[in-house]
C-alpha positions in Angstrom: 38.9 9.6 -14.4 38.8 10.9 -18.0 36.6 12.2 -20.7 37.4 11.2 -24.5 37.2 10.3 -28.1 35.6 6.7 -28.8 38.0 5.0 -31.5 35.3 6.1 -33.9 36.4 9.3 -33.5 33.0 10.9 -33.4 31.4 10.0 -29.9 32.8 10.3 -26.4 32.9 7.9 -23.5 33.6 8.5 -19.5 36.1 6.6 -17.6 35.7 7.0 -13.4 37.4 5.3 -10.6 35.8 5.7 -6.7 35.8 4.2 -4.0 32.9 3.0 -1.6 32.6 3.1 2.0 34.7 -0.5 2.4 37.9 1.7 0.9 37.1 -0.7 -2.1 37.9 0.8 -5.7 35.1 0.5 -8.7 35.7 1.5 -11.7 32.7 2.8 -14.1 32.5 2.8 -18.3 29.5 5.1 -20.4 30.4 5.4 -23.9 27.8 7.0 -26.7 27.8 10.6 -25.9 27.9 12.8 -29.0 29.1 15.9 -27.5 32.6 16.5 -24.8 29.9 18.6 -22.4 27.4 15.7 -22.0 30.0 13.1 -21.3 31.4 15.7 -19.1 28.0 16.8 -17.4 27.7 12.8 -16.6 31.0 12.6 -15.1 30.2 14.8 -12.5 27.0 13.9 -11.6 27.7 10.6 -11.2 30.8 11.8 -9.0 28.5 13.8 -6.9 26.4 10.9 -6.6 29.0 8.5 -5.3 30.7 11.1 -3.1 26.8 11.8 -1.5 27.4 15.6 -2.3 24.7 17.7 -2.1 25.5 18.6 -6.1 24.0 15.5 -7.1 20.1 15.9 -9.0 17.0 14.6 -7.6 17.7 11.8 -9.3 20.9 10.4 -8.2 19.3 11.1 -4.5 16.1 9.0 -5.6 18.7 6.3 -6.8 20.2 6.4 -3.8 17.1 5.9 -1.8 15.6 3.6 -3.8 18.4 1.5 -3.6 18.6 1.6 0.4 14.4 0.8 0.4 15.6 -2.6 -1.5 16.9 -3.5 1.7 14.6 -2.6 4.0 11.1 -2.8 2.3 9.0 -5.5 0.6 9.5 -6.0 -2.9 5.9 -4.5 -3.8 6.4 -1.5 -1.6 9.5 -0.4 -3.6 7.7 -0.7 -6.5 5.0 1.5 -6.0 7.4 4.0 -4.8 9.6 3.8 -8.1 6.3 4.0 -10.3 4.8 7.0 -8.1 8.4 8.8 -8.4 8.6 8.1 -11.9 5.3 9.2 -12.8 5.0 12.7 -10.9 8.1 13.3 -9.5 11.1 13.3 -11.7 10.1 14.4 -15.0 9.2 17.5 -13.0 12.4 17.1 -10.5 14.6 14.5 -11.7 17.3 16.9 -13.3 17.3 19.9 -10.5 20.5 19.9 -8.0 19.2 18.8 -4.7 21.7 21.7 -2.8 19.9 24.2 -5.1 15.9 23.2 -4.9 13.9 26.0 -3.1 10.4 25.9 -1.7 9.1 27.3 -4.6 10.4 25.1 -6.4 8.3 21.9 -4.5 5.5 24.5 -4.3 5.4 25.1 -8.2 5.7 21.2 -8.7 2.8 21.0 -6.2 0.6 23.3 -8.2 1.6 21.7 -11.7 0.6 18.4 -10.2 -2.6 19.0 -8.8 -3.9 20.5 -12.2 -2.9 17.3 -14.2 -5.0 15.2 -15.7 -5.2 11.3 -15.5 -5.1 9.9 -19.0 -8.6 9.2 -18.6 -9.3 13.2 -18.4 -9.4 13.3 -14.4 -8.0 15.1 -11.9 -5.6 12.7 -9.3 -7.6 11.6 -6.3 -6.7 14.5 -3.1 -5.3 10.9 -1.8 -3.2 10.5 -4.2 -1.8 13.4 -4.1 -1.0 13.4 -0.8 1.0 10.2 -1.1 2.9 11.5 -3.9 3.9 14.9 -1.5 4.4 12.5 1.2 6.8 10.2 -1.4 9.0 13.7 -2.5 9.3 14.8 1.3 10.9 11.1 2.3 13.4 11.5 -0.4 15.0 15.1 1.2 14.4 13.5 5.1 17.0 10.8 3.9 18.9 13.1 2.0 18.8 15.0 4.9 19.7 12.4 7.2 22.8 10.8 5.5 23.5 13.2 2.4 24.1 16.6 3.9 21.3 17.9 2.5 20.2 21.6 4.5 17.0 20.8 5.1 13.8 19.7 4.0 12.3 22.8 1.7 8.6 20.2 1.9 8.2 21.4 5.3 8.1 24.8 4.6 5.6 24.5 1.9 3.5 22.2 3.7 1.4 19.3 2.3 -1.2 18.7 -0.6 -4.2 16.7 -1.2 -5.9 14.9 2.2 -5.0 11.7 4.1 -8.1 10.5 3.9 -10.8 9.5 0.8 -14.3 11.3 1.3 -15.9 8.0 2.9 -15.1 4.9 3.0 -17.6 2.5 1.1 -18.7 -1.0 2.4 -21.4 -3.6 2.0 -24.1 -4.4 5.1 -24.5 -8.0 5.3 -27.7 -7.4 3.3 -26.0 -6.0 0.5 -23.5 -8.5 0.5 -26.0 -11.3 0.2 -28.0 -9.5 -2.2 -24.5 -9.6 -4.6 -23.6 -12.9 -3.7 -27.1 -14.3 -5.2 -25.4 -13.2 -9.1 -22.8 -15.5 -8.7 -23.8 -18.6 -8.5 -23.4 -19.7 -11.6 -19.8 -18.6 -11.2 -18.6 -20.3 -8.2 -15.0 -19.3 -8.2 -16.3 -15.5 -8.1 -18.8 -16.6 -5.3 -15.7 -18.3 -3.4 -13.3 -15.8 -3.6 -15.5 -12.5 -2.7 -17.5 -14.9 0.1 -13.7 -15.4 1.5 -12.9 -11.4 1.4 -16.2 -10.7 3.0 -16.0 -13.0 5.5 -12.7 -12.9 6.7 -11.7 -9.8 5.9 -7.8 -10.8 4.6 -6.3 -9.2 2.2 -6.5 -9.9 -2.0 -3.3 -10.9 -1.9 -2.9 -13.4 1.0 -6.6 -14.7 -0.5 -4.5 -15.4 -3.8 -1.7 -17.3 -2.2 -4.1 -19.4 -0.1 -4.1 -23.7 -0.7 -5.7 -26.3 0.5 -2.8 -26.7 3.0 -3.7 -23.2 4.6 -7.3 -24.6 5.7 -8.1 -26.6 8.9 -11.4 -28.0 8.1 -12.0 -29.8 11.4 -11.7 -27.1 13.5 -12.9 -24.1 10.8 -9.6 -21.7 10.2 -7.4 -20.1 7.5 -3.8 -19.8 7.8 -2.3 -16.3 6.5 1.4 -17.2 5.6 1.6 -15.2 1.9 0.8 -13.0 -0.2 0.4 -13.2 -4.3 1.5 -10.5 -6.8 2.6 -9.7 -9.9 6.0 -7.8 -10.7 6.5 -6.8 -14.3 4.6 -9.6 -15.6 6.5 -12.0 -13.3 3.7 -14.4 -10.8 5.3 -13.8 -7.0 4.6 -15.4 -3.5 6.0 -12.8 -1.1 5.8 -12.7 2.8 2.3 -11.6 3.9 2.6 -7.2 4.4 4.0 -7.0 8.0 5.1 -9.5 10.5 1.9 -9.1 12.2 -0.4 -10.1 9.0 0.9 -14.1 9.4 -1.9 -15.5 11.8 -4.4 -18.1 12.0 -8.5 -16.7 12.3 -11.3 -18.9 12.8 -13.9 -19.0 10.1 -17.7 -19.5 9.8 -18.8 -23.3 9.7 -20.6 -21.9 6.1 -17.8 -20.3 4.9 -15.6 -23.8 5.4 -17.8 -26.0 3.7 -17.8 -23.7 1.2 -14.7 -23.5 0.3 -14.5 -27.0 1.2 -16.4 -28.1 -1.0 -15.3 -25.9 -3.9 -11.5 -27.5 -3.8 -13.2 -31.1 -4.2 -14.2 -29.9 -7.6 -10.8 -29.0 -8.9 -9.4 -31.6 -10.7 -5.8 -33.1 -9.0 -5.1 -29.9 -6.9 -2.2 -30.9 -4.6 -2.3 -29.2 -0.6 0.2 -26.6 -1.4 -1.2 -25.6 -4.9 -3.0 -22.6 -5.2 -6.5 -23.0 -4.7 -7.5 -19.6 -7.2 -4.4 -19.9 -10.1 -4.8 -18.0 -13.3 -6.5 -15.5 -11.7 -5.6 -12.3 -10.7 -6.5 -8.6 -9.1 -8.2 -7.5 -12.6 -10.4 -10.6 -12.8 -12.3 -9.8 -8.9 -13.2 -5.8 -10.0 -14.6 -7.2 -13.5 -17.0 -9.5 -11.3 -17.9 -6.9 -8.9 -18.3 -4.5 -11.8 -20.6 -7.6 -13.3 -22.4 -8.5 -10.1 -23.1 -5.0 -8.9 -24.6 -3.7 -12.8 -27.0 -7.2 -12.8 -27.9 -6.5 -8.9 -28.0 -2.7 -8.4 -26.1 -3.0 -5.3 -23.7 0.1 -4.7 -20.1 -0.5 -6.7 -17.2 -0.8 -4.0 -13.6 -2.2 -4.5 -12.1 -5.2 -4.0 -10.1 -3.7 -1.1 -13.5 -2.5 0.8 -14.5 -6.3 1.2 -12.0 -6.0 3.9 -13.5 -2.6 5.1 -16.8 -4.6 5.2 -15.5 -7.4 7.0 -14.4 -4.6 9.8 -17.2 -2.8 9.8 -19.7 -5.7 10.1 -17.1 -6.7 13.2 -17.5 -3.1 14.9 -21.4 -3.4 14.2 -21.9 -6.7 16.0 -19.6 -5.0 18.9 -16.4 -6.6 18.6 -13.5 -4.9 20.2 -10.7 -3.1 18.3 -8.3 -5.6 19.8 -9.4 -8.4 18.1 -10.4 -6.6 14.8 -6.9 -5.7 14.3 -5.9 -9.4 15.2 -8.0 -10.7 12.9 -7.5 -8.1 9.7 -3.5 -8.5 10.6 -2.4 -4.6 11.6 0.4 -4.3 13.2 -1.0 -2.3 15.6 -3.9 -1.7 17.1 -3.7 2.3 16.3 -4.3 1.1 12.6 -7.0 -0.2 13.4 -8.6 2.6 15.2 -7.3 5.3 13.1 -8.7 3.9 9.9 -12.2 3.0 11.1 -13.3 5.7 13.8 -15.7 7.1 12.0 -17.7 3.6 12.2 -17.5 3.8 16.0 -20.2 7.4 17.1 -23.2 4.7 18.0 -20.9 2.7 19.4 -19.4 5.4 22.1 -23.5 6.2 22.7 -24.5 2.6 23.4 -21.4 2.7 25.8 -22.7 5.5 27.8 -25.9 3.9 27.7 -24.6 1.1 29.3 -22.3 2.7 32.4 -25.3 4.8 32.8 -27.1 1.9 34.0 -24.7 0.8 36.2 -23.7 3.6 37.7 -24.5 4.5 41.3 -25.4 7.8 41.5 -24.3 10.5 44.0 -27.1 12.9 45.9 -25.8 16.4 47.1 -28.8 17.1 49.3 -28.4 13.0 50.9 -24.8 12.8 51.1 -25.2 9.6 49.7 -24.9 7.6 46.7 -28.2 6.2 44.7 -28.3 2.7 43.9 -29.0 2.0 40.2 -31.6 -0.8 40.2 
């Protein structure tokens, strides 16, 4: 390894050899630094960083980690992580030594966080916030885990923000028809939000859906994929989790609907896409649209699928197959997310075993028959 003089005579330029975990040797080139301590400051860090020592900054570690989420994670997943880290986390961070970071330290970047402004002038949603606390105390767990790191100085300060937003908004099946009536001169809109409300998929997997996805004869939807958008780049990715690829019946109605909308689009083949050149953007303008023309209550795209789950728990469905049918992975999800929706529910339950419960007499000694 070296530090020296470019042949210009002016700049410097680094010159490392290490080797990984195979015993293999790399070798590593950075010319362009103007002064012998930068070119030296880089040297070691990126030593540190390829020997795992705890010297390394926050950001070597969050190269590190980023690079062993590649592997593991869906290629939208890592990105929102790079972007959250990239946003909040290490311009404040980035350039502190992870062996050195105290809790006041993530306690002062908590507190500088949480009085930033959006560029729009507002404060960051108490949800956001907590994913962003959640993102920075991942990082030192794997640091912790296969970097030597001490410890994790997050869980001494403890969290910020809150799990959950302050209630989650959805559409009755009134309101939904009430919206749905402004769209029918716009039958794509109408199709598209009919299949989120109805079915409760994801935006995604409705973006990647063809002709070849529907069974018409008997009314279903295959869920295979999922559409997105990486750096300007159109992508069909594997649906979210393994337990998002099924098959769910859908309403006669909503079938020749869609039906009947793919008849009208000129040479579409069974695996094009049924909605191209559309994207994410395009649905929250027509809500935005539909919702100023209608006066129903403005939700997002994503709380189509809330509806869908809550219009599910309303007619009684079991949690069971409300996770089945929205794809969780598990059925905790499920619960955990909507809980709040299920109060009446428990009542009508109690209701119910109250009726058919045989009841027990202390001063007979004997059980009452519930007629």
């Amino acid at each position: 390894m070296s530090v020296a003089k470019m042949k210009d005579g002016k700049r410097w330029y680094v010159f490392v050899r290490w080797k990984d975990f195979t015993g293999e040797t790399h070798q590593h080139k950075k010319e362009g630094f103007e002064r012998k301590a930068d070119a030296k400051a880089y040297e070691t860090e990126y030593l540190a960083k390829h020997a795992g020592s705890t010297d390394m900054t926050v950001q070597s570690l969050f190269e590190l980690y980023i690079a062993d989420c590649q592997a593991r994670l869906r290629a939208t997943t890592v990105k929102s992580k790079t972007f959250l880290f990239e946003r909040l986390i290490l311009p404040y961070l980035g350039n502190l030594q992870i062996s050195k970071i105290a809790s006041a330290d993530i306690r002062n970047w908590q507190n500088t966080i949480m009085t930033r402004k959006t560029s729009t002038g507002k404060a960051y949603a108490p949800t956001y916030l907590k994913t962003a606390n959640n993102q920075i105390s991942a990082l030192f767990n794997f640091g912790v885990k296969y970097y030597g790191v001490k410890s994790n100085p997050c869980q001494v300060v403890g969290s910020m923000g809150r799990k959950n937003a302050d209630a989650m908004k959805f559409w009755t099946v009134d309101e939904f028809n009430r919206f749905i009536a402004s769209m029918t001169n716009r039958p794509r809109s109408l199709v598209m939000i009919s299949i989120l409300f109805w079915t409760g998929m994801r935006k995604g997997e409705m973006l990647a859906l063809t002709p070849a996805d529907f069974n018409f004869d008997v009314p279903s939807v295959s869920i295979t994929k999922s559409y997105t958008v990486q750096t300007g780049t159109p992508l069909i990715l594997p649906p979210k989790t393994p337990k998002s690829i099924r098959t769910i019946l859908i309403p006669q109605k909503l079938a020749d609907m869609v039906q009947g909308y793919i008849k009208t689009i000129y040479g579409i083949e069974p695996n094009d896409r049924i909605f191209e050149n559309v994207g994410k953007p395009f649905l929250s303008r027509e809500i935005d649209r539909g919702c100023a023309e209608t006066g129903v209550k403005r939700i997002r795209v994503h709380d189509l699928r809330h509806s869908h789950a809550s219009l599910l728990i309303e007619l009684g469905y079991s949690p069971l197959l409300i996770a089945e049918r929205l794809g969780h992975e598990n059925i905790e999800t499920t619960l955990r997310t909507y809980s709040h929706l299920y109060p009446n529910k428990q009542s009508e339950l109690v209701e119910h075993l109250n009726s058919i419960q045989n009841c027990y007499d202390f001063a007979t000694h004997d059980f009452v028959v519930t007629k």
